[in-house]
mmCIF file as Biopython writes it, N, C-alpha, C and O atoms, coordinates in Angstrom:
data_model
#
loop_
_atom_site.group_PDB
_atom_site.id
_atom_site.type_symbol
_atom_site.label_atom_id
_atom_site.label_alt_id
_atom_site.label_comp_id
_atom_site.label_asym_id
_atom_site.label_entity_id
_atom_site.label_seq_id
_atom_site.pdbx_PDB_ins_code
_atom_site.Cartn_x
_atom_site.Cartn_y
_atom_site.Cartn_z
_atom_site.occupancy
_atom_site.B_iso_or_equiv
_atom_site.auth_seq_id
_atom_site.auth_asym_id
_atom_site.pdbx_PDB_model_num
ATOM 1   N N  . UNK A ? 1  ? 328.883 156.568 -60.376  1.0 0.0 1  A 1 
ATOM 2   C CA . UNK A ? 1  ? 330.313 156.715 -60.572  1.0 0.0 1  A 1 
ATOM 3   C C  . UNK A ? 1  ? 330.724 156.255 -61.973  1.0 0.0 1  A 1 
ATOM 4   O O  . UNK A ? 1  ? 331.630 156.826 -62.580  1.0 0.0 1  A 1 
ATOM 5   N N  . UNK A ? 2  ? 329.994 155.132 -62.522  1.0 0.0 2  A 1 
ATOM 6   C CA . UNK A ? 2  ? 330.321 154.537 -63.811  1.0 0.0 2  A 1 
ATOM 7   C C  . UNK A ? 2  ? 330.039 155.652 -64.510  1.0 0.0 2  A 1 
ATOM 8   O O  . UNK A ? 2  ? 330.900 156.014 -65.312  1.0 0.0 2  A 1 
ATOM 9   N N  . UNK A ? 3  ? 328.965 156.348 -64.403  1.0 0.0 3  A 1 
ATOM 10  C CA . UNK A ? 3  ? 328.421 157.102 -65.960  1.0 0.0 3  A 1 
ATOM 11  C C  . UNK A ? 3  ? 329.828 158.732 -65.614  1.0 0.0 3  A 1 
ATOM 12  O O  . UNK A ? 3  ? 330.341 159.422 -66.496  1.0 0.0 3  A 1 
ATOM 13  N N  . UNK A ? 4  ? 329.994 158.822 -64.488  1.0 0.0 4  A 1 
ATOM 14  C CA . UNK A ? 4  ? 331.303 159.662 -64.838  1.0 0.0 4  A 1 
ATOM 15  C C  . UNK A ? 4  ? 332.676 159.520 -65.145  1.0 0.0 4  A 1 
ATOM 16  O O  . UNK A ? 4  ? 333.495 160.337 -65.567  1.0 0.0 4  A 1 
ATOM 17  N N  . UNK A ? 5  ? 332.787 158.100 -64.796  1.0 0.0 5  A 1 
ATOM 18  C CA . UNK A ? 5  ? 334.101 157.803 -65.677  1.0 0.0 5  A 1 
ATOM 19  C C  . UNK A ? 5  ? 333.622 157.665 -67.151  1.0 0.0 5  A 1 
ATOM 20  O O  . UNK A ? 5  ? 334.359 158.014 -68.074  1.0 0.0 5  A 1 
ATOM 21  N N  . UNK A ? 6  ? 332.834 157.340 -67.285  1.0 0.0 6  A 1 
ATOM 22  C CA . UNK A ? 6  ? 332.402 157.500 -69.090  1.0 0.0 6  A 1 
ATOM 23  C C  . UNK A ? 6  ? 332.117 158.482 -69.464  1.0 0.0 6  A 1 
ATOM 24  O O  . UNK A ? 6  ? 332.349 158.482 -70.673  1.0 0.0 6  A 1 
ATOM 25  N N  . UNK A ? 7  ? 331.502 159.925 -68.984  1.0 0.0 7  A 1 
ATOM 26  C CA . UNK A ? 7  ? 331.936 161.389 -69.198  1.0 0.0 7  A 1 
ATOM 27  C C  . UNK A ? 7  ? 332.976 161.384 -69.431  1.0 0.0 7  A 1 
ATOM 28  O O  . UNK A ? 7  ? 333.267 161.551 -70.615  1.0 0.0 7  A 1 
ATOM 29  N N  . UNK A ? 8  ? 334.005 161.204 -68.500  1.0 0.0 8  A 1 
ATOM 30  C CA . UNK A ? 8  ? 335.020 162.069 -68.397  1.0 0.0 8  A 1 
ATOM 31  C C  . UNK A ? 8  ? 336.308 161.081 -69.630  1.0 0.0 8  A 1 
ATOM 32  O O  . UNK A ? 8  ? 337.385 161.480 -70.072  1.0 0.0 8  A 1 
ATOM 33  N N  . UNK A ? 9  ? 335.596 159.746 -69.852  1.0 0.0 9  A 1 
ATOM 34  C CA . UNK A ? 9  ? 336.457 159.544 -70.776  1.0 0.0 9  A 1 
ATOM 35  C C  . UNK A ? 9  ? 335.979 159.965 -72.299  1.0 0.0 9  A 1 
ATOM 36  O O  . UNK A ? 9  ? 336.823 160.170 -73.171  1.0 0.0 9  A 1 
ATOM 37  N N  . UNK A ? 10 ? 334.862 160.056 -72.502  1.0 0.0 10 A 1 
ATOM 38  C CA . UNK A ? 10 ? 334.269 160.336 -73.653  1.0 0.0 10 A 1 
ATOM 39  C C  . UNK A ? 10 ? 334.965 162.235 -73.874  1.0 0.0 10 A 1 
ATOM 40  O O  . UNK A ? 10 ? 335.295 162.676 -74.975  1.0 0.0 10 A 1 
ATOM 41  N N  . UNK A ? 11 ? 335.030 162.955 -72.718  1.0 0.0 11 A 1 
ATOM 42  C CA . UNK A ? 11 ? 335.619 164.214 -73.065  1.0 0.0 11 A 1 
ATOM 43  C C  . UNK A ? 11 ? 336.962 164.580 -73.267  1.0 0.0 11 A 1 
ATOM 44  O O  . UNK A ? 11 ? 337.453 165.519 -73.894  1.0 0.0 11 A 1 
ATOM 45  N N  . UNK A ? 12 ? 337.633 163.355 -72.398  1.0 0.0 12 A 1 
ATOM 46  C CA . UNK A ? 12 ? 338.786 163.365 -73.376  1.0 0.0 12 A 1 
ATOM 47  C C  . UNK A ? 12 ? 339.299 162.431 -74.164  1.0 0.0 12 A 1 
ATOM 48  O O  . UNK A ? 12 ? 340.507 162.211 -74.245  1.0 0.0 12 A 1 
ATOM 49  N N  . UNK A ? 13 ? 338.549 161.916 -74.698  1.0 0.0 13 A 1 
ATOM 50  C CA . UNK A ? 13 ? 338.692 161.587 -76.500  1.0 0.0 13 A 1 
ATOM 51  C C  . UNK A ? 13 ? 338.359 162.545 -77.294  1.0 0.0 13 A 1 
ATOM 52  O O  . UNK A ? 13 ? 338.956 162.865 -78.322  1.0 0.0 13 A 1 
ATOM 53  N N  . UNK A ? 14 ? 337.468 162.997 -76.880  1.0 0.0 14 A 1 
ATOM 54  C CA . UNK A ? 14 ? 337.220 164.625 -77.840  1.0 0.0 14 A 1 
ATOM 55  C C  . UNK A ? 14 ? 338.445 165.276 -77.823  1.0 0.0 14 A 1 
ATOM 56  O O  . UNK A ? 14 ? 338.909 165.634 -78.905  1.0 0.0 14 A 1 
ATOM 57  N N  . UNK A ? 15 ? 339.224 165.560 -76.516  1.0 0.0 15 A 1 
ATOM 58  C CA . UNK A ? 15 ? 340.113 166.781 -76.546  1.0 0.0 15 A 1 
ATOM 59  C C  . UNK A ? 15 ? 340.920 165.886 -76.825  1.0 0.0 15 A 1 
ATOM 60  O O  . UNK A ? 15 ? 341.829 166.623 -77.206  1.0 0.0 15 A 1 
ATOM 61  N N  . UNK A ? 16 ? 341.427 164.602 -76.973  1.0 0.0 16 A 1 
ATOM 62  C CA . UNK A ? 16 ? 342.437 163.969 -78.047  1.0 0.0 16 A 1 
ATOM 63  C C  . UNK A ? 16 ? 342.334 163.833 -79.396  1.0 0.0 16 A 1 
ATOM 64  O O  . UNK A ? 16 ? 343.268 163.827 -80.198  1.0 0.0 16 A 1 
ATOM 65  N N  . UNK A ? 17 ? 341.169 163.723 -79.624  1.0 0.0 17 A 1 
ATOM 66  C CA . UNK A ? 17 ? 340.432 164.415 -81.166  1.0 0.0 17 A 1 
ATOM 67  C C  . UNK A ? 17 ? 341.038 165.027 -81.391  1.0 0.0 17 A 1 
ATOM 68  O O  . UNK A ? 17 ? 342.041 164.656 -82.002  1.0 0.0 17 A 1 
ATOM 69  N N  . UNK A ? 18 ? 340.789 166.869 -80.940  1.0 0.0 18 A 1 
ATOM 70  C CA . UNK A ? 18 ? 340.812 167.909 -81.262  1.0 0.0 18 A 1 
ATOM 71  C C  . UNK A ? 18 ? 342.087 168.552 -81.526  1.0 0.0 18 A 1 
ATOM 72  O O  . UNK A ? 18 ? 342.325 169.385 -82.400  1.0 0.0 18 A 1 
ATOM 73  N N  . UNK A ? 19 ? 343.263 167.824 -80.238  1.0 0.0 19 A 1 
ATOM 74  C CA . UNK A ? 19 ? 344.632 167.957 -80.657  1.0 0.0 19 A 1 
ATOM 75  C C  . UNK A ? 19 ? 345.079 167.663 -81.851  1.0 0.0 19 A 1 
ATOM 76  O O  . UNK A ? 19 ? 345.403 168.489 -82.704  1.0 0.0 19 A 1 
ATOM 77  N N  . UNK A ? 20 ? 345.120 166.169 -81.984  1.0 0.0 20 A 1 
ATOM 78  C CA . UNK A ? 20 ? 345.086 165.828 -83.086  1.0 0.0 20 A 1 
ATOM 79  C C  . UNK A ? 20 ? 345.119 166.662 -84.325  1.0 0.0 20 A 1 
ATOM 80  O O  . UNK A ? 20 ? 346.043 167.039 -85.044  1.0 0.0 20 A 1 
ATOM 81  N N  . UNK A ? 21 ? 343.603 166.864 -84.357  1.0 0.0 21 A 1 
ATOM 82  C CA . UNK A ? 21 ? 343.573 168.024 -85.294  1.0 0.0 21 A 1 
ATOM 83  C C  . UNK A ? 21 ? 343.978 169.171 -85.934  1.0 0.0 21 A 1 
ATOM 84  O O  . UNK A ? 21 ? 344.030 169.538 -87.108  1.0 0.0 21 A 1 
ATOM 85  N N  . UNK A ? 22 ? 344.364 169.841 -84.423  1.0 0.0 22 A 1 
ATOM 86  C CA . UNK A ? 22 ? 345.260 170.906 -84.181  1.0 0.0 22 A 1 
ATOM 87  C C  . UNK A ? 22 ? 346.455 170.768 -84.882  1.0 0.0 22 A 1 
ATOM 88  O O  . UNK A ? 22 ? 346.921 171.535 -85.724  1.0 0.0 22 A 1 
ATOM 89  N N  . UNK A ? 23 ? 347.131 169.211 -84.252  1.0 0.0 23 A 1 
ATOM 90  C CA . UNK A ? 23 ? 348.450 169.084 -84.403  1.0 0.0 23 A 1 
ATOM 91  C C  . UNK A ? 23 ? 348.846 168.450 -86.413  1.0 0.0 23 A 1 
ATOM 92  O O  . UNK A ? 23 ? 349.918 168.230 -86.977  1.0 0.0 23 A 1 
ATOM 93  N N  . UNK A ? 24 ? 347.462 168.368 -86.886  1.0 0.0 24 A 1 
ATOM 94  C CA . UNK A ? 24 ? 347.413 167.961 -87.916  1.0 0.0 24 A 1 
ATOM 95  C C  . UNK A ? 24 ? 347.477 169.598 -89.587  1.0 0.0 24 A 1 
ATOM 96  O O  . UNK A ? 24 ? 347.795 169.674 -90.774  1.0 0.0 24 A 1 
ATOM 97  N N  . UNK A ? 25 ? 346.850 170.645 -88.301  1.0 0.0 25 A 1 
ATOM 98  C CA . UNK A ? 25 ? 346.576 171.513 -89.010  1.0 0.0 25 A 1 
ATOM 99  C C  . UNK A ? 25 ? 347.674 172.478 -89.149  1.0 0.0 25 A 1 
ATOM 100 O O  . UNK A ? 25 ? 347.707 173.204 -90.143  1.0 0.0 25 A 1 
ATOM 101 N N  . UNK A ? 26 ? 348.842 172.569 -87.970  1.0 0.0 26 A 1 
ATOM 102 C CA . UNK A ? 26 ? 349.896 172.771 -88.303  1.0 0.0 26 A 1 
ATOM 103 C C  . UNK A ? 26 ? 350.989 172.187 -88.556  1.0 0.0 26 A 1 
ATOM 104 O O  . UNK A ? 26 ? 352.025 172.802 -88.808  1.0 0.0 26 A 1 
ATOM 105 N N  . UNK A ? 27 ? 350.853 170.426 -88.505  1.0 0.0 27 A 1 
ATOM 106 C CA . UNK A ? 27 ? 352.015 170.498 -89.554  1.0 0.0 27 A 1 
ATOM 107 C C  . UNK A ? 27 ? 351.056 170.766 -91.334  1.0 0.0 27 A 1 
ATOM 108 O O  . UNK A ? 27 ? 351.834 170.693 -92.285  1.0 0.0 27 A 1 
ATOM 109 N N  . UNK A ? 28 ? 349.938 170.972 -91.623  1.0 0.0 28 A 1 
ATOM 110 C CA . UNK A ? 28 ? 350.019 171.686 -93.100  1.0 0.0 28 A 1 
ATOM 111 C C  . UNK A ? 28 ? 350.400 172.284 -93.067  1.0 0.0 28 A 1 
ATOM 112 O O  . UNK A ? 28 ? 351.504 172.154 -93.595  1.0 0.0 28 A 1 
ATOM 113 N N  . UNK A ? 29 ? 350.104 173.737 -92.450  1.0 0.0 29 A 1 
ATOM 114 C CA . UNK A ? 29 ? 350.829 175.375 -92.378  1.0 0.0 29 A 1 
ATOM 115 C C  . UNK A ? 29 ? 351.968 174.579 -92.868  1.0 0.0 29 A 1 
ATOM 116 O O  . UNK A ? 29 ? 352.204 174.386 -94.060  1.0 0.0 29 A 1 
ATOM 117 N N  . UNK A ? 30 ? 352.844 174.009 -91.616  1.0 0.0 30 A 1 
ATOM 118 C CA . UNK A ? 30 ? 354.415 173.499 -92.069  1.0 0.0 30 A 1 
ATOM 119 C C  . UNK A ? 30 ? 355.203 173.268 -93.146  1.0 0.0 30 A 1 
ATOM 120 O O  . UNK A ? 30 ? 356.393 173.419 -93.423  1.0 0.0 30 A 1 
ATOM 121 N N  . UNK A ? 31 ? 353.877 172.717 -93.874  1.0 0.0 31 A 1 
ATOM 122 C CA . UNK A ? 31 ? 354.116 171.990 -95.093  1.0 0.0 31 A 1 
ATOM 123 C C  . UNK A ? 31 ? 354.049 173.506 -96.388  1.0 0.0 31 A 1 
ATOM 124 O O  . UNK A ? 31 ? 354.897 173.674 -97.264  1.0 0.0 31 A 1 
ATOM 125 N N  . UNK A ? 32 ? 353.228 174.119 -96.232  1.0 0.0 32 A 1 
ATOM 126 C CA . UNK A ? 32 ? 352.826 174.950 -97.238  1.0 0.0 32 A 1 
ATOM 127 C C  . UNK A ? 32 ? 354.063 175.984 -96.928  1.0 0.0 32 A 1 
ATOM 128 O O  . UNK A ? 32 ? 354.829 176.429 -97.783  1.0 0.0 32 A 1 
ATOM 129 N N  . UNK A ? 33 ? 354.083 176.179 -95.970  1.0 0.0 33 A 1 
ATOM 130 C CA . UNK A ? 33 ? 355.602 177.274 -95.921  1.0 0.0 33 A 1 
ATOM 131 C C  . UNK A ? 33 ? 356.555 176.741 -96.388  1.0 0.0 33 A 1 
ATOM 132 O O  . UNK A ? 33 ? 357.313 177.477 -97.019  1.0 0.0 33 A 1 
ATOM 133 N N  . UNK A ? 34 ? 356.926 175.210 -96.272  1.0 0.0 34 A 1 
ATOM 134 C CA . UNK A ? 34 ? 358.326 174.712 -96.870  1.0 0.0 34 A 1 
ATOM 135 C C  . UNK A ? 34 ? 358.062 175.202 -98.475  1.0 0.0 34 A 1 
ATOM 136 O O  . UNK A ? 34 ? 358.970 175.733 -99.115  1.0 0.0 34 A 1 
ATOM 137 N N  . UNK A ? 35 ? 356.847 174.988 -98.996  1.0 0.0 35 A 1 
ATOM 138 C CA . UNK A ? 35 ? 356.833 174.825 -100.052 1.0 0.0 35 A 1 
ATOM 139 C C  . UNK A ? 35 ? 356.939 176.374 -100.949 1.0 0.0 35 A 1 
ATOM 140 O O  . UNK A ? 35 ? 357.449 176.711 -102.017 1.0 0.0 35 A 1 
ATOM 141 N N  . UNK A ? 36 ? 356.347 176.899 -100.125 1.0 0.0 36 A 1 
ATOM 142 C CA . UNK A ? 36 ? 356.197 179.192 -100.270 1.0 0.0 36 A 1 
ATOM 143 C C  . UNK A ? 36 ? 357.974 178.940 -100.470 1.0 0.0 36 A 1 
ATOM 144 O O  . UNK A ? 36 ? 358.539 179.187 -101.535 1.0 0.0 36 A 1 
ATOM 145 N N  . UNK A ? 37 ? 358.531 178.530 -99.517  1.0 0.0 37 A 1 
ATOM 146 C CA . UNK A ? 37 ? 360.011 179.218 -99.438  1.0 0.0 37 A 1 
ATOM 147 C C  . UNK A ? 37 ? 360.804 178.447 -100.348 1.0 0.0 37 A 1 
ATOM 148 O O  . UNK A ? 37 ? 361.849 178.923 -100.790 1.0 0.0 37 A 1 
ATOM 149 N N  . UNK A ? 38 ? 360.336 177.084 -100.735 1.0 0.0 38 A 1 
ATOM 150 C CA . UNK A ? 38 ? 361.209 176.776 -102.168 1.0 0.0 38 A 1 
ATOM 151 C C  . UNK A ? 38 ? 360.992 177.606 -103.558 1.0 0.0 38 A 1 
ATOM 152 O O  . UNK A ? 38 ? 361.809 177.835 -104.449 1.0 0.0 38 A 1 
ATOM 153 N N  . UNK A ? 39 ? 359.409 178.039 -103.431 1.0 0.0 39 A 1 
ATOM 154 C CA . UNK A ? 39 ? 358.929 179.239 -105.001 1.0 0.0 39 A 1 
ATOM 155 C C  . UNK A ? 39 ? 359.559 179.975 -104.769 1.0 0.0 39 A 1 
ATOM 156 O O  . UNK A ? 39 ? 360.358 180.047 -105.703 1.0 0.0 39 A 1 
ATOM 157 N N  . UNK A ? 40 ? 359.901 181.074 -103.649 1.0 0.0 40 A 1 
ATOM 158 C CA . UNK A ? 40 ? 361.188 182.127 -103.168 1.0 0.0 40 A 1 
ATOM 159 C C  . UNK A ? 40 ? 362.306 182.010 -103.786 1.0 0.0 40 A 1 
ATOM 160 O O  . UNK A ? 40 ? 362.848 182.812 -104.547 1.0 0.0 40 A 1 
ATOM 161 N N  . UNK A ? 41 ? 362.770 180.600 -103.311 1.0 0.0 41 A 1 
ATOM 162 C CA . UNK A ? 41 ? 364.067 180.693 -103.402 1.0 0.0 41 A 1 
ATOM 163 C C  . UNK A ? 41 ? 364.178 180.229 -104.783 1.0 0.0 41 A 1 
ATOM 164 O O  . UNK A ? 41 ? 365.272 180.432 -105.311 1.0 0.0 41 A 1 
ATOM 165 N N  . UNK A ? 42 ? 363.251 179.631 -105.500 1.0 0.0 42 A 1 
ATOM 166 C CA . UNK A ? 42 ? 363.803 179.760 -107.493 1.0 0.0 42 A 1 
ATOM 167 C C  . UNK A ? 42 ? 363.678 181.320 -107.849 1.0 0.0 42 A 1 
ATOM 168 O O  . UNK A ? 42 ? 364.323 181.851 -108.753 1.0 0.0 42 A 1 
ATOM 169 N N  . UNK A ? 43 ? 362.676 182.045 -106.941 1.0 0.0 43 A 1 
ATOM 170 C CA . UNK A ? 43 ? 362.444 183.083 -108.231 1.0 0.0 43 A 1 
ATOM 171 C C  . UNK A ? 43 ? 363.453 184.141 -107.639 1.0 0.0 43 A 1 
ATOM 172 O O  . UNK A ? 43 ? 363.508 185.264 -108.140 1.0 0.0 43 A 1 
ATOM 173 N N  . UNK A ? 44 ? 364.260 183.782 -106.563 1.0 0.0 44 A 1 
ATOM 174 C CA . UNK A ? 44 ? 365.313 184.510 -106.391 1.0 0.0 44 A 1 
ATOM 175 C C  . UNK A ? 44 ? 366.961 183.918 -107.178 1.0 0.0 44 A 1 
ATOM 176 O O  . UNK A ? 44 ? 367.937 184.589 -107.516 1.0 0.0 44 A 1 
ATOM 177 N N  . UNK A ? 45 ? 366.763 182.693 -107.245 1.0 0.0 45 A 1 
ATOM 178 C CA . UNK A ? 45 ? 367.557 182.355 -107.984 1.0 0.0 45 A 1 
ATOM 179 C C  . UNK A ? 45 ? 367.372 182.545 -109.415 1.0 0.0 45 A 1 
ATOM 180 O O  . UNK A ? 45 ? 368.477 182.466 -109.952 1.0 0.0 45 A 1 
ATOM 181 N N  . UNK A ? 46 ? 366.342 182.789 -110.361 1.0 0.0 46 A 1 
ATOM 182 C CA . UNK A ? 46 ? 366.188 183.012 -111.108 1.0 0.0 46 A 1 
ATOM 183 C C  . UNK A ? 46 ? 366.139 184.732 -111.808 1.0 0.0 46 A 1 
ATOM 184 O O  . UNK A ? 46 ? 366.027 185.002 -113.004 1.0 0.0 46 A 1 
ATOM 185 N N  . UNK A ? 47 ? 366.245 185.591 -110.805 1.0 0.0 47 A 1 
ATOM 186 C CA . UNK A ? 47 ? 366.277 186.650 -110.705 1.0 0.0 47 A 1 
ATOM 187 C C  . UNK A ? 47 ? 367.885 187.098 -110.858 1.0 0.0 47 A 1 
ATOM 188 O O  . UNK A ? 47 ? 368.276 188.005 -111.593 1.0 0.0 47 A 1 
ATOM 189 N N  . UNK A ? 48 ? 368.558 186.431 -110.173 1.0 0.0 48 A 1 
ATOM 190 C CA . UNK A ? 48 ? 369.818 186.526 -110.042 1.0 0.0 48 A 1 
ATOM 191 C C  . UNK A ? 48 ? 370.490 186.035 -111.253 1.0 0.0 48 A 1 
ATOM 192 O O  . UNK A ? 48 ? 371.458 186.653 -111.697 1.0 0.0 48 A 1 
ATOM 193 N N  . UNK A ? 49 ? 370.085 185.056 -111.776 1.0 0.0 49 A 1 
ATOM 194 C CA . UNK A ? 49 ? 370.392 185.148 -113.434 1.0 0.0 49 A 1 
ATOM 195 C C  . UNK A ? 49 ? 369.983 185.406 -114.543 1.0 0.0 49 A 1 
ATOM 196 O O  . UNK A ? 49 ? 369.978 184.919 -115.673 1.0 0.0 49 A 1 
ATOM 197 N N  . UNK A ? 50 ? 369.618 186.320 -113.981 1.0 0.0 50 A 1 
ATOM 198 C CA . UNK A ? 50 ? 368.743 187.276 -115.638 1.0 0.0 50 A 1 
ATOM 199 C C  . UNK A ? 50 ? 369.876 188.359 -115.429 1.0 0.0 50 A 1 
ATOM 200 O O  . UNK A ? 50 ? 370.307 188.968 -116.408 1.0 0.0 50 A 1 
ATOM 201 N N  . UNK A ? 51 ? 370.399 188.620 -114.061 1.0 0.0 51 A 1 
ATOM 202 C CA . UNK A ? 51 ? 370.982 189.746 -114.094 1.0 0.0 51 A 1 
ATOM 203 C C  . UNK A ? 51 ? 372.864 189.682 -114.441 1.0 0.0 51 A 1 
ATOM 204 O O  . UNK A ? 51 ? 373.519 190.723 -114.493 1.0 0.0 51 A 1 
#
Protein backbone atom coordinates (compact mmCIF):
# COMPACT_ATOMS: atom_id res chain seq x y z
CA UNK A 1 0.00 0.00 0.00
CA UNK A 2 3.00 2.33 0.90
CA UNK A 3 4.77 1.95 -2.50
CA UNK A 4 1.26 3.12 -4.07
CA UNK A 5 0.73 6.00 -2.24
CA UNK A 6 4.26 6.92 -3.38
CA UNK A 7 3.25 6.17 -7.09
CA UNK A 8 0.51 7.92 -7.00
CA UNK A 9 2.13 10.84 -5.28
CA UNK A 10 5.21 10.91 -7.32
CA UNK A 11 2.58 11.09 -10.52
CA UNK A 12 1.09 13.81 -9.39
CA UNK A 13 3.93 15.94 -8.84
CA UNK A 14 4.71 15.31 -12.33
CA UNK A 15 1.22 16.42 -13.47
CA UNK A 16 1.78 19.49 -11.05
CA UNK A 17 5.04 19.90 -12.83
CA UNK A 18 3.62 19.82 -16.05
CA UNK A 19 0.77 22.34 -15.33
CA UNK A 20 2.91 24.49 -14.14
CA UNK A 21 4.61 24.48 -17.15
CA UNK A 22 1.75 24.71 -19.20
CA UNK A 23 0.53 27.50 -17.13
CA UNK A 24 4.00 29.08 -17.46
CA UNK A 25 4.03 28.71 -21.25
CA UNK A 26 0.99 30.64 -21.69
CA UNK A 27 1.32 33.32 -19.72
CA UNK A 28 4.60 33.92 -22.33
CA UNK A 29 2.28 33.63 -25.39
CA UNK A 30 0.46 36.39 -23.03
CA UNK A 31 3.27 38.27 -22.72
CA UNK A 32 4.51 38.30 -26.39
CA UNK A 33 1.03 39.29 -27.69
CA UNK A 34 0.86 42.28 -25.26
CA UNK A 35 3.96 43.16 -26.68
CA UNK A 36 2.96 42.28 -30.89
CA UNK A 37 -0.04 44.65 -30.08
CA UNK A 38 1.95 47.60 -28.59
CA UNK A 39 4.47 47.37 -32.19
CA UNK A 40 0.75 47.57 -33.90
CA UNK A 41 -0.40 50.09 -32.24
CA UNK A 42 2.92 52.61 -32.83
CA UNK A 43 3.10 51.64 -36.36
CA UNK A 44 -0.48 52.48 -36.64
CA UNK A 45 -0.04 55.46 -34.87
CA UNK A 46 2.74 56.33 -36.76
CA UNK A 47 1.12 55.70 -39.98
CA UNK A 48 -1.54 57.99 -39.13
CA UNK A 49 0.92 60.76 -38.95
CA UNK A 50 2.73 60.65 -41.92
CA UNK A 51 -0.63 61.07 -43.35
Amino acid sequence: MTASIGRSARAGANKAIADAEGVSAAKSDLDNVAIFTKFIKKAEEAAQSAL
